[in-house]
C-alpha positions in Angstrom: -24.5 -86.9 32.8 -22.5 -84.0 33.3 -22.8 -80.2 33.2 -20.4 -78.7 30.7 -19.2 -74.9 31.6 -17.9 -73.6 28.5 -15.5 -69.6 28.7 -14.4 -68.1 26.1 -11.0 -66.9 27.4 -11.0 -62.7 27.9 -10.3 -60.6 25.1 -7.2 -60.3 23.9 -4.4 -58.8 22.2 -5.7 -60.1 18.6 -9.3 -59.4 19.4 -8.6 -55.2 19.8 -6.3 -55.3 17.1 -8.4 -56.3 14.3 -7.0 -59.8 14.1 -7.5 -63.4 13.6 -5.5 -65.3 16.1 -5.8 -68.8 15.5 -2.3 -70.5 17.0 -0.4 -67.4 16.7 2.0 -67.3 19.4 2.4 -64.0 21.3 -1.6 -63.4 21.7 -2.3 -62.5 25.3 -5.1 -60.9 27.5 -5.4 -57.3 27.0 -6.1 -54.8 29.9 -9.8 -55.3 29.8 -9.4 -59.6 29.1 -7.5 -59.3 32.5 -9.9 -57.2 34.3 -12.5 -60.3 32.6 -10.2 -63.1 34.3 -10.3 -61.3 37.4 -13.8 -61.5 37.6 -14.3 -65.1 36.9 -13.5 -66.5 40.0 -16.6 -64.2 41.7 -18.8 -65.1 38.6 -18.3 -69.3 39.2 -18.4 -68.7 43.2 -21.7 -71.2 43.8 -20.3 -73.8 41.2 -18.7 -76.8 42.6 -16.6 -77.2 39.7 -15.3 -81.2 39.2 -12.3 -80.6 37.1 -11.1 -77.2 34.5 -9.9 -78.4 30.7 -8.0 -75.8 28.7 -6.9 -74.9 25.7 -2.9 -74.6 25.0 -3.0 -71.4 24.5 -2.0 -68.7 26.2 -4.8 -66.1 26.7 -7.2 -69.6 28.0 -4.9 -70.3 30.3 -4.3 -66.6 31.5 -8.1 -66.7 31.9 -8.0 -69.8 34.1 -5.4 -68.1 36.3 -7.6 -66.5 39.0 -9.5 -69.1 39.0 -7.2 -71.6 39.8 -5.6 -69.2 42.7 -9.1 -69.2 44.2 -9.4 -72.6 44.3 -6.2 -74.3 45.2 -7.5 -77.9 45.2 -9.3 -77.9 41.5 -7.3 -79.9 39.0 -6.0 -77.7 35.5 -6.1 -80.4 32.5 -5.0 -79.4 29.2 -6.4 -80.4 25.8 -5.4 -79.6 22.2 -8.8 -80.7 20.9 -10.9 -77.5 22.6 -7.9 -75.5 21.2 -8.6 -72.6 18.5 -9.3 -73.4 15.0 -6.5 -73.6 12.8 -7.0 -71.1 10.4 -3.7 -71.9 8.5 -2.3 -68.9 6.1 -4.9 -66.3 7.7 -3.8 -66.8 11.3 -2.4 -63.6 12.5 -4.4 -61.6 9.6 -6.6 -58.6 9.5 -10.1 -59.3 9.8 -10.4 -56.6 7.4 -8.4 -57.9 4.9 -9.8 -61.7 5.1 -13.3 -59.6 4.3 -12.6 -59.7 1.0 -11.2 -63.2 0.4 -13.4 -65.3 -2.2 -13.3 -68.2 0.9 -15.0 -65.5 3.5 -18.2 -66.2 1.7 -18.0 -70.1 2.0 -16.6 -69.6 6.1 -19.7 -67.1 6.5 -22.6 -69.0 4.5 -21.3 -73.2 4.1 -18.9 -73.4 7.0 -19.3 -77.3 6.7 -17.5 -77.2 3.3 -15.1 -74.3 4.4 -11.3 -75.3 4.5 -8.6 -73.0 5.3 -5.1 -72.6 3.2 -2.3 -74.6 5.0 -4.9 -75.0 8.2 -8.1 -77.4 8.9 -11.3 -77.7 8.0 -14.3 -76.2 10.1 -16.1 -79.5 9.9 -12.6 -81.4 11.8 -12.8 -78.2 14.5 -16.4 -79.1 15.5 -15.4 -83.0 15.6 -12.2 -82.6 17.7 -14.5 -80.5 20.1 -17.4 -82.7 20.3 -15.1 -85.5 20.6 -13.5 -84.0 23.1 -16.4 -83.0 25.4 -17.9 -86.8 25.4 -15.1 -87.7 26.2 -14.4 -85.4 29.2 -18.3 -85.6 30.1 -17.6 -89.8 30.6 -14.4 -89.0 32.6 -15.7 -86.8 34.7 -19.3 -88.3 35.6 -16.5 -91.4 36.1 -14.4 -89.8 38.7 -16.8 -87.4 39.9 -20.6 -88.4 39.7 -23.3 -88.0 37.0 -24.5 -84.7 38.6 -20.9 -83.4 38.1 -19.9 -79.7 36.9 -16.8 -79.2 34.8 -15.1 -76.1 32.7 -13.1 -76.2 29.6 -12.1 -72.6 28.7 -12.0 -72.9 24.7 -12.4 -70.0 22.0 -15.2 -68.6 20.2 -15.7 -70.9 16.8 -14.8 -74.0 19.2 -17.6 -73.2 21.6 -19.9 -72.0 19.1 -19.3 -75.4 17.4 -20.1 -77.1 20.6 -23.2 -75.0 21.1 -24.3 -76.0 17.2 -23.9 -79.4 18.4 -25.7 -79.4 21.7 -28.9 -77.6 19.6 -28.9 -80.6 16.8 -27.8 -77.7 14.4 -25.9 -78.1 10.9 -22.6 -76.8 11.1 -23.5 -74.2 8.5 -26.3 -72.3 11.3 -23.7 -72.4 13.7 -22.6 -68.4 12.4 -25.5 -67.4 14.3 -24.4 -68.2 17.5 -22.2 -65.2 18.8 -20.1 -66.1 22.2 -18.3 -62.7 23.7 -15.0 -62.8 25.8 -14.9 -64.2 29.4 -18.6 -65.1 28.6 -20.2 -68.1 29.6 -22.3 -71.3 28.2 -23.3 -74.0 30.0 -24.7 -76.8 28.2 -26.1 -80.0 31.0 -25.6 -83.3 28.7 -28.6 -86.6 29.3 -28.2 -89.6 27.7 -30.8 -88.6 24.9 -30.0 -85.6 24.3 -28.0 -82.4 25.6 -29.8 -79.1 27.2 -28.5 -75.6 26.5 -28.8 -73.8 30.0 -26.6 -70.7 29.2 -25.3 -68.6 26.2 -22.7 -66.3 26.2 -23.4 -65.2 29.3 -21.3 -62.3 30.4 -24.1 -60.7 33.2 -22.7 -57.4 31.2 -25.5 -56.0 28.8 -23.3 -53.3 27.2 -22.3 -55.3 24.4 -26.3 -55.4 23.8 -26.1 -51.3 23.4 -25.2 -49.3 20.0 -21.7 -49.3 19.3 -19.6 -46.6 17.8 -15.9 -47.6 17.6 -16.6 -51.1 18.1 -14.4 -53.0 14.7 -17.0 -56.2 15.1 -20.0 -53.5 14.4 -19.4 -53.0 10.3 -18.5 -56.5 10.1 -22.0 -57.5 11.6 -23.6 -54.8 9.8 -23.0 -56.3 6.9 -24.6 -59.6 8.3 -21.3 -61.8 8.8 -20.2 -63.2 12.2 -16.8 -62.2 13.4 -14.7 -65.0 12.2 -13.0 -66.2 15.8 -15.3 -64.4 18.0 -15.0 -60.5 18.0 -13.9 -58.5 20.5 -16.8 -57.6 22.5 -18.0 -54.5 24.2 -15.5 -51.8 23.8 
């Protein structure tokens, strides 16, 4: 079946600010999440990529852009199910802030049984994404061939989702999984079972070094994931 290349769109405005996204409109690529775009075309140059998903939103399909001006011919599709979670009455929040909300605890430690004010539940993200990939993975192999490659350029809980999935992990692991901006994950899918190739793979180990101003550090520190994704290396 097919191989599934799965980036994170490049940080953005939210990530360096501290906030939770979600569908907010407004959230675009920062200086640095362009600089990431730019990039991508150079990093994906040996792939011969099938088809590109996206998410609605902005900042995944200002991450797409250079890639789709290198490669005129490659076909953009857009699909709400790989788009960001919908985190209801704490999109557009402080991280900070939602730190101290009695539902950080369940989203951090039972994120099967976590449901957001006025948004979705984490278990519905996950199935919308899985759903969404077997069903792209039968359309492409379909149109394209069972050793086809294909991108969907999603967000961080989606993808890490996706990765809980491919690993035969509970939803409530799936915190452990840490996906950076512009990175990629590819995950090669059989018809018994899937194969994770790549994780968060940026082929930049600064984010690996000690950070100092870095607003993801204290939050890890404390040993929560960064709700949405973080922000990356500074």
């Amino acid at each position: 079946m097919a191989t599934l290349i799965l980036v994170r769109h490049g940080r953005s405005t939210a990530n360096t600010a501290g906030l939770l996204a979600g569908w907010t409109p407004g959230v675009t690529l920062d200086e640095r999440g362009t600089a990431q775009a730019a990039a991508l075309p150079a990093r994906l140059a040996g792939l011969p990529l099938a088809a590109a998903v996206t998410s609605p939103l902005e900042r995944c399909r200002q991450t797409l852009a250079p890639l789709l001006a290198a490669r005129p011919g490659l076909e953009l599709h857009t699909d709400e199910r790989i788009g960001e979670c919908h985190y209801g009455d704490w999109s557009g929040r402080k991280l900070a802030e939602l730190a101290d909300e009695p539902l950080m605890r369940v989203v951090q430690q039972h994120p099967s049984a976590a449901v957001f004010p006025g948004g979705e539940s984490m278990r519905a993200m996950q199935a919308r994404a899985v759903d969404a990939v077997r069903d792209w993975n039968a359309r492409v192999e379909r149109e394209h061939g069972e050793d086809a490659v294909y991108l969907m350029c999603s967000h961080g809980d989606i993808i890490k989702s996706l990765v809980a999935d491919a690993l035969g992990m509970h939803l409530d692991m799936f915190q452990r999984v840490h996906v950076d901006p512009c990175s990629v994950t590819a995950i090669r899918y059989s018809p018994t079972r899937p194969f994770l190739l790549r994780l968060g793979d940026t082929g930049d180990f600064a984010s690996l070094a000690p950070r100092e101003n870095n607003a993801d550090k204290a939050v890890e520190e404390g040993g929560n994931a960064v709700v949405g994704g973080g922000a990356g290396a500074g």
